[in-house]
N, CA, C and O atoms as a GROMACS GRO file, in nm:
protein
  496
    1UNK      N    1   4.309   2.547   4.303
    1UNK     CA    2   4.412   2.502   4.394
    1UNK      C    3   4.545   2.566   4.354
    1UNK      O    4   4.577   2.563   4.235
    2UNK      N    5   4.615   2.616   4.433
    2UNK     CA    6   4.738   2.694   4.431
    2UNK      C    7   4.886   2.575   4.428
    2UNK      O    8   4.924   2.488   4.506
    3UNK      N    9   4.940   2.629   4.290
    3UNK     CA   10   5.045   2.488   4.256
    3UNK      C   11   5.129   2.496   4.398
    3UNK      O   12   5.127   2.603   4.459
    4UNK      N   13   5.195   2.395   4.447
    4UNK     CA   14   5.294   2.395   4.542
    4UNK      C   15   5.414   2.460   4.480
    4UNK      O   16   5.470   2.451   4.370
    5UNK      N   17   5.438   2.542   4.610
    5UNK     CA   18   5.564   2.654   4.585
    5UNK      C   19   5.714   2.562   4.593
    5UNK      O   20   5.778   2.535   4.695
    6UNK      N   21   5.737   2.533   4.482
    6UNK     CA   22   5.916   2.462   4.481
    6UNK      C   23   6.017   2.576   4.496
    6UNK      O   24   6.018   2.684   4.437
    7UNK      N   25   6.104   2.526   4.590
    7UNK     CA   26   6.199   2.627   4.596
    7UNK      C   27   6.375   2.577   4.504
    7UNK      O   28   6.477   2.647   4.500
    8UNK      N   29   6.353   2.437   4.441
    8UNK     CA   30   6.420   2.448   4.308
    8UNK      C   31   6.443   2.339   4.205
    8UNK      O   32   6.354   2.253   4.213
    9UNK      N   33   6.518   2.318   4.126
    9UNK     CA   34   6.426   2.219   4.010
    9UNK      C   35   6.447   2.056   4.090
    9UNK      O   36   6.358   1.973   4.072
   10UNK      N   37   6.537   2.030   4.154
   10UNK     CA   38   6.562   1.921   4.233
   10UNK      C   39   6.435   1.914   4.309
   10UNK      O   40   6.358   1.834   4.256
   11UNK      N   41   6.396   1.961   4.394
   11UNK     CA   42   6.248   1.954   4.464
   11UNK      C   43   6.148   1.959   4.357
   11UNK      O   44   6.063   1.895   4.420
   12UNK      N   45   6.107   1.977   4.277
   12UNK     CA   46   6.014   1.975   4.156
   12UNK      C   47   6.033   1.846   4.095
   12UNK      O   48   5.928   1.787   4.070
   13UNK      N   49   6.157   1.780   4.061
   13UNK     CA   50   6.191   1.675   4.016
   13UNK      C   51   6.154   1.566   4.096
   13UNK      O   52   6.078   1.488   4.040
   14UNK      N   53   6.194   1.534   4.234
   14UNK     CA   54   6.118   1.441   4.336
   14UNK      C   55   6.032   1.461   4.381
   14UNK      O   56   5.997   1.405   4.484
   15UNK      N   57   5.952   1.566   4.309
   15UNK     CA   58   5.792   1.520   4.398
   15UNK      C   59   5.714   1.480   4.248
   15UNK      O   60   5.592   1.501   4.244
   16UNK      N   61   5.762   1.439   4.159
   16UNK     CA   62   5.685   1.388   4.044
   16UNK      C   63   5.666   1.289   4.049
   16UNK      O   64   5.697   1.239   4.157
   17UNK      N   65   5.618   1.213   3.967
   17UNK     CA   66   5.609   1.032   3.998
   17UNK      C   67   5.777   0.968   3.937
   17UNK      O   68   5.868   1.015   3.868
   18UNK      N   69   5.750   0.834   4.011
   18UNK     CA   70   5.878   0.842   3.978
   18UNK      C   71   5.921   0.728   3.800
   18UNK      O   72   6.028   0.674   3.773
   19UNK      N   73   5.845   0.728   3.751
   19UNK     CA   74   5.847   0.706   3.586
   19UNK      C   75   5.886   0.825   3.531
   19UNK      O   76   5.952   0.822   3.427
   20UNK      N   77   5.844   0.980   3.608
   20UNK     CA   78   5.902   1.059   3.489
   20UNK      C   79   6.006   1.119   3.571
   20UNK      O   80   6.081   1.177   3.493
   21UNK      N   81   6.036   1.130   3.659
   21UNK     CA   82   6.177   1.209   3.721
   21UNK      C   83   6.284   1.148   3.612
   21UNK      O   84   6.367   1.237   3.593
   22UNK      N   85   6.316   1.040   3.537
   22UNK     CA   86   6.449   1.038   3.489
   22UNK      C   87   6.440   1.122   3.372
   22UNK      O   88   6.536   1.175   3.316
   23UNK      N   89   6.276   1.135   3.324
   23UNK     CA   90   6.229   1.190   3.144
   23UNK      C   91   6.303   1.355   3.210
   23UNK      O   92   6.408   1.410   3.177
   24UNK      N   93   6.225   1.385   3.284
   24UNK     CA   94   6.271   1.541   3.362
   24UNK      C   95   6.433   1.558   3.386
   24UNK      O   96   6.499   1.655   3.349
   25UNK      N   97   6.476   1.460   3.445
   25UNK     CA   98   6.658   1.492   3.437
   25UNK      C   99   6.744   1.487   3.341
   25UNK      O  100   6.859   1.530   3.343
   26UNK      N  101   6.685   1.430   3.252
   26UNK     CA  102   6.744   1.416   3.142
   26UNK      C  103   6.699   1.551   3.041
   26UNK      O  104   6.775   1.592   2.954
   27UNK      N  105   6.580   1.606   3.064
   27UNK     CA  106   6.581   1.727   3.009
   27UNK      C  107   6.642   1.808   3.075
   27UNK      O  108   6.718   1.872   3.002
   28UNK      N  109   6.647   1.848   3.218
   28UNK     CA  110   6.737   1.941   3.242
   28UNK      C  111   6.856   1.908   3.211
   28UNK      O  112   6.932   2.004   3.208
   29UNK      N  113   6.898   1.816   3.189
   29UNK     CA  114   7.080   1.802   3.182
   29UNK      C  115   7.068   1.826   3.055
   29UNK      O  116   7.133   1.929   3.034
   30UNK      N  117   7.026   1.793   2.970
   30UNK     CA  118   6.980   1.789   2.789
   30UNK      C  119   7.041   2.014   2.754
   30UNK      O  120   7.136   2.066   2.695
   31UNK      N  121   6.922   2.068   2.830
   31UNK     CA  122   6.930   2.186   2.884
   31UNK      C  123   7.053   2.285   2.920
   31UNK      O  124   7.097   2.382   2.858
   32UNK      N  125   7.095   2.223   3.049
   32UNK     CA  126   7.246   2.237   3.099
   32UNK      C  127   7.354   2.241   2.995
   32UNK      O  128   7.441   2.323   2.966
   33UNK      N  129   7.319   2.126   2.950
   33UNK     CA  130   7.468   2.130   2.810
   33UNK      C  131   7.471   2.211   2.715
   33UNK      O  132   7.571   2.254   2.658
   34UNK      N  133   7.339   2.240   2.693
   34UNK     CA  134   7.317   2.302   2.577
   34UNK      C  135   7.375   2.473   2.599
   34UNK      O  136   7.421   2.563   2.529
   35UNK      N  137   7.338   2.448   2.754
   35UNK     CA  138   7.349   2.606   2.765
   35UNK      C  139   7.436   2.581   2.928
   35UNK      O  140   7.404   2.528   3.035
   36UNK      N  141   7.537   2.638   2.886
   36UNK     CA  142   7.628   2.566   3.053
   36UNK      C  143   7.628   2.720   3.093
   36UNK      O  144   7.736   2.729   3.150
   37UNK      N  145   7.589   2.806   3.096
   37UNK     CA  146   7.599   2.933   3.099
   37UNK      C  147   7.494   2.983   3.167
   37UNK      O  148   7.509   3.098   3.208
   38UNK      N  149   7.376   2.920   3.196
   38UNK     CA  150   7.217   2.972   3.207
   38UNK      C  151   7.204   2.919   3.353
   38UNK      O  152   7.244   2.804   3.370
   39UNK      N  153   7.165   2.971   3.437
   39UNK     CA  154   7.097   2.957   3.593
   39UNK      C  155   6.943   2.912   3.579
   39UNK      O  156   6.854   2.955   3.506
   40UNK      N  157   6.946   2.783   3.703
   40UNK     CA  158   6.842   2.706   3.741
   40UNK      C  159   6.755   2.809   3.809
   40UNK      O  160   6.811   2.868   3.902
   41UNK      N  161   6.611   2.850   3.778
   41UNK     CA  162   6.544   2.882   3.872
   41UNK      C  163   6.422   2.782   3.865
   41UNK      O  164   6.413   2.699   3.774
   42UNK      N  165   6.329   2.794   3.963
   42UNK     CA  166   6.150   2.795   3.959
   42UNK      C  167   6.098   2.934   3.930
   42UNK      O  168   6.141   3.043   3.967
   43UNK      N  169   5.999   2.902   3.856
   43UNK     CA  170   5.924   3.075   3.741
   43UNK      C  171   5.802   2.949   3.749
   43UNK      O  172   5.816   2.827   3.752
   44UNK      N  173   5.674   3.035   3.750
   44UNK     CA  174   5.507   2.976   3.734
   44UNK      C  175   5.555   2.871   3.823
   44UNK      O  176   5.476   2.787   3.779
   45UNK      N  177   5.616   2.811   3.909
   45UNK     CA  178   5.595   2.694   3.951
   45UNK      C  179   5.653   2.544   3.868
   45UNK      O  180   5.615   2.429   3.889
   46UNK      N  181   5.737   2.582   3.787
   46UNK     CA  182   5.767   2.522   3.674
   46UNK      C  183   5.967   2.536   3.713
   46UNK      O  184   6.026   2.616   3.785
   47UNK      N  185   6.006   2.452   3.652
   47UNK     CA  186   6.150   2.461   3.654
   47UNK      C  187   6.226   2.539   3.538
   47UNK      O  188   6.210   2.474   3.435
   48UNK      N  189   6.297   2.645   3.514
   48UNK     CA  190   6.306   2.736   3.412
   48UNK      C  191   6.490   2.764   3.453
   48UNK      O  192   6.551   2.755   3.559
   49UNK      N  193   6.542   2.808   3.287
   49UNK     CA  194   6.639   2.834   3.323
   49UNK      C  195   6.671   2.983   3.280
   49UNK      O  196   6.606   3.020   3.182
   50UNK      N  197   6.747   3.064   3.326
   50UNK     CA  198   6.777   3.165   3.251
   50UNK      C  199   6.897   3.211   3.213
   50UNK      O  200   6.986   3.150   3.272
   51UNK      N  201   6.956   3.333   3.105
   51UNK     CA  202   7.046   3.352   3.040
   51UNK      C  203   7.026   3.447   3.030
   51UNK      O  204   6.916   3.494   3.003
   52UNK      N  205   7.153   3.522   3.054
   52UNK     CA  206   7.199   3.688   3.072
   52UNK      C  207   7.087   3.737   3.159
   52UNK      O  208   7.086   3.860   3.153
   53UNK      N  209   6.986   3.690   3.242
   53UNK     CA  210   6.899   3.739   3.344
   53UNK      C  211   6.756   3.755   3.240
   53UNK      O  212   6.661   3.830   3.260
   54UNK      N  213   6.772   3.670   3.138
   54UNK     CA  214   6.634   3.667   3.044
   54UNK      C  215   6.609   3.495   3.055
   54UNK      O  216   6.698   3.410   3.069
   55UNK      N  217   6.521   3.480   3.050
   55UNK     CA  218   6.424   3.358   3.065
   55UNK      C  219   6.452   3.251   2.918
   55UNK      O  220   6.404   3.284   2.809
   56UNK      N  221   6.517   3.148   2.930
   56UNK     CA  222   6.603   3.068   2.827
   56UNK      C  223   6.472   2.968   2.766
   56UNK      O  224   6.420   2.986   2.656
   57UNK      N  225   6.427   2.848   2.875
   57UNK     CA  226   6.292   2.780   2.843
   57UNK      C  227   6.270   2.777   2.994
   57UNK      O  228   6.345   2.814   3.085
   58UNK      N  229   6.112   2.709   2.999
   58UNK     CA  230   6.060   2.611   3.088
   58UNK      C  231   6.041   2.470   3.094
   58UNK      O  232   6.006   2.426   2.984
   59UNK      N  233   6.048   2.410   3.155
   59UNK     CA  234   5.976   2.292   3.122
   59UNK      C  235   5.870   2.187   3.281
   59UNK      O  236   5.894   2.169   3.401
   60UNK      N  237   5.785   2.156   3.211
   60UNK     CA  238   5.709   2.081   3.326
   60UNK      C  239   5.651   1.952   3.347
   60UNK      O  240   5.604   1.936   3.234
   61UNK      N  241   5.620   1.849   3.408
   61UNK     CA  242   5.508   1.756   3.400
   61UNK      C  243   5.391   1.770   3.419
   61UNK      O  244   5.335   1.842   3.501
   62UNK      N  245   5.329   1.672   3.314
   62UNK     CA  246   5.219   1.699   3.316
   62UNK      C  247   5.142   1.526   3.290
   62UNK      O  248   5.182   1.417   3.250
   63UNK      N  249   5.032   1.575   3.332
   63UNK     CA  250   4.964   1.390   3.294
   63UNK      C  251   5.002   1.299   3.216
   63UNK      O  252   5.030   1.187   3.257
   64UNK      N  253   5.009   1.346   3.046
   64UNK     CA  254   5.047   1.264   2.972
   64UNK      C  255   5.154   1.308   2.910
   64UNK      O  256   5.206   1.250   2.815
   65UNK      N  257   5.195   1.414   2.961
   65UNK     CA  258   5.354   1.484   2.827
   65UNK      C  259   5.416   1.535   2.964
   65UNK      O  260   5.390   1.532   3.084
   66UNK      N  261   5.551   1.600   2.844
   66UNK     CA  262   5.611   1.689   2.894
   66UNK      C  263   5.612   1.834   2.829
   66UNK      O  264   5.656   1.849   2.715
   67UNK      N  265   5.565   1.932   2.896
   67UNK     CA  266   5.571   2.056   2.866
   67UNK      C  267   5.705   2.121   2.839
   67UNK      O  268   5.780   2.139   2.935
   68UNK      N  269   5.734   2.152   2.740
   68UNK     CA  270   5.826   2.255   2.726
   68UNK      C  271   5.770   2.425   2.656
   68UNK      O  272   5.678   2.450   2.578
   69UNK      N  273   5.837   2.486   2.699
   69UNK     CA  274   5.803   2.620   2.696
   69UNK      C  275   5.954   2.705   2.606
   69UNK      O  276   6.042   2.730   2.688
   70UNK      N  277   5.979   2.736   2.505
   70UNK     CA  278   6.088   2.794   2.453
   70UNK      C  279   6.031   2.963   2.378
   70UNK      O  280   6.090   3.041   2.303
   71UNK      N  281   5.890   2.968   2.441
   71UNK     CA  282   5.849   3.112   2.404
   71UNK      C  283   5.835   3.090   2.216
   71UNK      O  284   5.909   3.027   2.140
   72UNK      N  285   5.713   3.168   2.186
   72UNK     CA  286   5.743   3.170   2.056
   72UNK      C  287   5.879   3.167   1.906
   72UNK      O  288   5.896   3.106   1.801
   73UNK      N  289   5.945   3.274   1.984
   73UNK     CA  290   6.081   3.214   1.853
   73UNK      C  291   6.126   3.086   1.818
   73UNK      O  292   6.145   3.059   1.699
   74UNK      N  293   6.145   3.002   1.909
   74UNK     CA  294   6.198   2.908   1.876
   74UNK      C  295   6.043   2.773   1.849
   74UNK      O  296   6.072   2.656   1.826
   75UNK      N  297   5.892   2.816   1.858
   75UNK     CA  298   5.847   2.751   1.798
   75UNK      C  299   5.853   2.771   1.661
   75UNK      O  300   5.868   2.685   1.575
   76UNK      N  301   5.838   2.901   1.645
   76UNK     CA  302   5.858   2.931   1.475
   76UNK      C  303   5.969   2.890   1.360
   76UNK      O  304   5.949   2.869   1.241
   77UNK      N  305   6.090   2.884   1.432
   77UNK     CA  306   6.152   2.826   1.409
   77UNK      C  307   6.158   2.707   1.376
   77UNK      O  308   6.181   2.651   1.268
   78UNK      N  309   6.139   2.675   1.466
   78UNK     CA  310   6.118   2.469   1.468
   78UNK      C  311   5.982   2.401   1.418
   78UNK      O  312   5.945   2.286   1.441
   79UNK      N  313   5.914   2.506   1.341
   79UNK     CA  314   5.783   2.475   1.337
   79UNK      C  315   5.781   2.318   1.260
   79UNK      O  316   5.729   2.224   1.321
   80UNK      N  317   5.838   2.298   1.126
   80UNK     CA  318   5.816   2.175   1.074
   80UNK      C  319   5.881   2.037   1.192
   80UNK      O  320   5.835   1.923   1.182
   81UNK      N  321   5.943   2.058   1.252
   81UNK     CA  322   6.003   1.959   1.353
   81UNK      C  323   5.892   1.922   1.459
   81UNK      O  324   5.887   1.817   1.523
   82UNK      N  325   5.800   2.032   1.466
   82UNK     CA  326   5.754   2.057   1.578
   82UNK      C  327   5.619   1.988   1.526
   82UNK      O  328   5.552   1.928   1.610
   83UNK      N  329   5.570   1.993   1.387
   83UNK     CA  330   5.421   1.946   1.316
   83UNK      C  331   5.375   1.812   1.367
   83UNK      O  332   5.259   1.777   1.342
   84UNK      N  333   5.484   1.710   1.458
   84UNK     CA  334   5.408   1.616   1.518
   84UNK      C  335   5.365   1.609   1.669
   84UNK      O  336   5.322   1.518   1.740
   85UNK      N  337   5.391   1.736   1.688
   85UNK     CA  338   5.356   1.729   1.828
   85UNK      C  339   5.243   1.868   1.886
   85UNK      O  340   5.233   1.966   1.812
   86UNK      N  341   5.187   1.866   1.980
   86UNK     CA  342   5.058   1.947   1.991
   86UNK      C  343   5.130   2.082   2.076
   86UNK      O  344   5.153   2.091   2.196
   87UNK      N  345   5.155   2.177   1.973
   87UNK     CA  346   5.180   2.304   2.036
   87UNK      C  347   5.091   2.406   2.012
   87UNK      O  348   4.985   2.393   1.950
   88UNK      N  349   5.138   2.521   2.067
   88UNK     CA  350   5.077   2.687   2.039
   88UNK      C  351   5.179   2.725   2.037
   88UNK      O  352   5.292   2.677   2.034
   89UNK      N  353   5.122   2.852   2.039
   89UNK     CA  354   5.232   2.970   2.063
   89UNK      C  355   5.398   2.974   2.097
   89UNK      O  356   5.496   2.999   2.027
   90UNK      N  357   5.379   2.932   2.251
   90UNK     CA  358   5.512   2.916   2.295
   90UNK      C  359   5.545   2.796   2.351
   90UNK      O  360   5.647   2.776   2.417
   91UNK      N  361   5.450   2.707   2.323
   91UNK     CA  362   5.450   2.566   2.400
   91UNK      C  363   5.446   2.432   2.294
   91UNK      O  364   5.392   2.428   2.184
   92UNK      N  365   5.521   2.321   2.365
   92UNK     CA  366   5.510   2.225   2.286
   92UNK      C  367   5.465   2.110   2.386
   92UNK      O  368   5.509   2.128   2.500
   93UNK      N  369   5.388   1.995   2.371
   93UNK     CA  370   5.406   1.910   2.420
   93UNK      C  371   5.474   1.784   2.352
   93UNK      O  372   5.495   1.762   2.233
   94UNK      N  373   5.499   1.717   2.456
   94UNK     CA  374   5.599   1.610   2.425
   94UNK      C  375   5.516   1.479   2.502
   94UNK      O  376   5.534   1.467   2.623
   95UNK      N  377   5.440   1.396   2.441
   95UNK     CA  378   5.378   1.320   2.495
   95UNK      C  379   5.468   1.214   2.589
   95UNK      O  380   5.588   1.243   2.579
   96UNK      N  381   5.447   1.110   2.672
   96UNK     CA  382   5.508   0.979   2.755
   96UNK      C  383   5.568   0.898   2.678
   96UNK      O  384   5.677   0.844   2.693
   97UNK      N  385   5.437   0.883   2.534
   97UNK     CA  386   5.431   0.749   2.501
   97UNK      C  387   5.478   0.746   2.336
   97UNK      O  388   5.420   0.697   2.239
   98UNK      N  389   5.625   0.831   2.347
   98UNK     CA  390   5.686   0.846   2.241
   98UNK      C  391   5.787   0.899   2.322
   98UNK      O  392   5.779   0.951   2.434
   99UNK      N  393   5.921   0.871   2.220
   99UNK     CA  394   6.074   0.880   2.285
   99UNK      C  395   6.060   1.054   2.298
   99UNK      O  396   5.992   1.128   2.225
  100UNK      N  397   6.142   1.090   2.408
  100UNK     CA  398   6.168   1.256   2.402
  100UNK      C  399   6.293   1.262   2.312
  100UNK      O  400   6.382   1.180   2.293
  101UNK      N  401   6.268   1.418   2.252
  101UNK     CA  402   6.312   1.422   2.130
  101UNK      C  403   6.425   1.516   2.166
  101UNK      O  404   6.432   1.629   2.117
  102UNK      N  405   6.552   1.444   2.290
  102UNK     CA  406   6.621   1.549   2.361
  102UNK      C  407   6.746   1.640   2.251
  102UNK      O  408   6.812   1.738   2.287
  103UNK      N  409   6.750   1.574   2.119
  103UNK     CA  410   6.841   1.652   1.988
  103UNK      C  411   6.736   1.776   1.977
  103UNK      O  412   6.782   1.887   2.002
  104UNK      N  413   6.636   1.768   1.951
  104UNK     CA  414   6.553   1.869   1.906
  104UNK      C  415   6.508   1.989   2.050
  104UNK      O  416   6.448   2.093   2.025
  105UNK      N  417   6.536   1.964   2.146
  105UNK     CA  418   6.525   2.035   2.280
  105UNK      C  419   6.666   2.094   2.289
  105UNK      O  420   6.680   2.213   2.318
  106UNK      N  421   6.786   1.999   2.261
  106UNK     CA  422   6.909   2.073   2.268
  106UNK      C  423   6.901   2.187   2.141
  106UNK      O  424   6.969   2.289   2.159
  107UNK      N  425   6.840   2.180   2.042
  107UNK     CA  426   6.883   2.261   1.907
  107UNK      C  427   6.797   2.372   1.947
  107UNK      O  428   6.840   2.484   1.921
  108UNK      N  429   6.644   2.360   2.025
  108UNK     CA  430   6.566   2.502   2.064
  108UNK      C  431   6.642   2.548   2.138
  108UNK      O  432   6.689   2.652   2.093
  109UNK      N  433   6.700   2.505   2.283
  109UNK     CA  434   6.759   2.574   2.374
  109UNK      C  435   6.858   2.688   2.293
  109UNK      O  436   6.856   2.810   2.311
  110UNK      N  437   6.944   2.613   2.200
  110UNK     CA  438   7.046   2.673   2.104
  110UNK      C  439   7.026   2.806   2.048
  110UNK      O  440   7.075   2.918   2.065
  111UNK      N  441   6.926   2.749   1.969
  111UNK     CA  442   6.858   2.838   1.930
  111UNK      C  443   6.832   3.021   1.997
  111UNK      O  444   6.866   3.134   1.963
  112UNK      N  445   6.746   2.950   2.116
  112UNK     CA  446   6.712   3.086   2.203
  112UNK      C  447   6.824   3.126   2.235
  112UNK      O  448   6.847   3.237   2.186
  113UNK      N  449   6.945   3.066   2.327
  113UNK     CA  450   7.063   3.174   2.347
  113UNK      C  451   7.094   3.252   2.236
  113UNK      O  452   7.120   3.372   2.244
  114UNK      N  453   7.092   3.171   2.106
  114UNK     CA  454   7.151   3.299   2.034
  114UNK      C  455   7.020   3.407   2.018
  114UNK      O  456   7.047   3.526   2.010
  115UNK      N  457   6.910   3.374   2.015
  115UNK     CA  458   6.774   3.466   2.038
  115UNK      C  459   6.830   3.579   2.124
  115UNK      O  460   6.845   3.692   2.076
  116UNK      N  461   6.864   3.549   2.256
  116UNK     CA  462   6.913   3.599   2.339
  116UNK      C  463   7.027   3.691   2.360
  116UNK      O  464   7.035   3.813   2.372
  117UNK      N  465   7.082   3.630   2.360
  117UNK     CA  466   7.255   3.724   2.290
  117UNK      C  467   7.275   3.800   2.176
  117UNK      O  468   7.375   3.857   2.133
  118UNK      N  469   7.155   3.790   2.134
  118UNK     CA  470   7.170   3.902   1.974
  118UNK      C  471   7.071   4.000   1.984
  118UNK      O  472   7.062   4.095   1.907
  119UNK      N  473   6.968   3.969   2.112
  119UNK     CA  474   6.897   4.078   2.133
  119UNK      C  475   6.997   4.185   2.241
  119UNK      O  476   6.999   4.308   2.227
  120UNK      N  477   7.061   4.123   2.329
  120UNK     CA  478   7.125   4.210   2.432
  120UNK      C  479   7.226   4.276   2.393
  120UNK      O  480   7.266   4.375   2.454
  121UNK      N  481   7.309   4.209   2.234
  121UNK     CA  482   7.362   4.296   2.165
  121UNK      C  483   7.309   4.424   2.110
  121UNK      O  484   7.369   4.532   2.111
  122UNK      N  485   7.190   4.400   2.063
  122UNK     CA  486   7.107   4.492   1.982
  122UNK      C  487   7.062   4.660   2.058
  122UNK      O  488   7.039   4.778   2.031
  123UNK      N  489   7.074   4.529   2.208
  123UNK     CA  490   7.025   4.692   2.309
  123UNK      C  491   7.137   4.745   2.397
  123UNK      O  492   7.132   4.806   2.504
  124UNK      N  493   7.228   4.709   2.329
  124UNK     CA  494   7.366   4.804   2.404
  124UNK      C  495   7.421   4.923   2.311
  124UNK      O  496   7.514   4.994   2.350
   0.00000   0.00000   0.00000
């Protein structure tokens, strides 16, 4: 089945149930602050923001968590922070039925801009 095409994170946000639309606004705003600089898009069907026209995180709902997506650097980074929760690569989940851990989402976001800004330095 082909995810429904959102055309932006507000429409993605109200068609969730509505127990997690506030967990979801509060990560994007969590997000926003962190990075007041970065543009709202939809990417995979997912709500994503980006910075300097590079891809900052994702994040999504899902059955029992919340998906966040900060691409490998900033799991590696955060790896001991990250040892209670079920990630890979570039993904973390963030279960329902534990507080979201929006200090530790503001410090990845952080994180990646400067990921970000020190690579676009690097290639000028």
């Amino acid at each position: 089945m082909k995810p429904k095409a959102f055309t932006n994170i507000d429409e993605y946000i109200s068609s969730q149930p509505s127990e997690v639309q506030p967990l979801l606004q509060k990560v994007r705003e969590t997000i926003r602050n962190a990075a007041p600089g970065a543009a709202e898009y939809i990417s995979y069907a997912m709500p994503s923001f980006k910075y300097n026209g590079k891809i900052l995180v994702y994040f999504a709902a899902h059955k029992s968590h919340i998906g966040f997506y900060a691409t490998p650097g900033a799991n590696v980074a955060f790896k001991n922070e990250l040892a209670g929760y079920k990630s890979s690569k570039g993904a973390v989940q963030f279960p329902f039925d534990r507080p979201l851990p929006y200090d530790l989402i503001r410090r990845m976001v952080q994180y990646k801009l400067v990921e970000i800004t020190s690579t676009s330095k690097r290639s000028k």
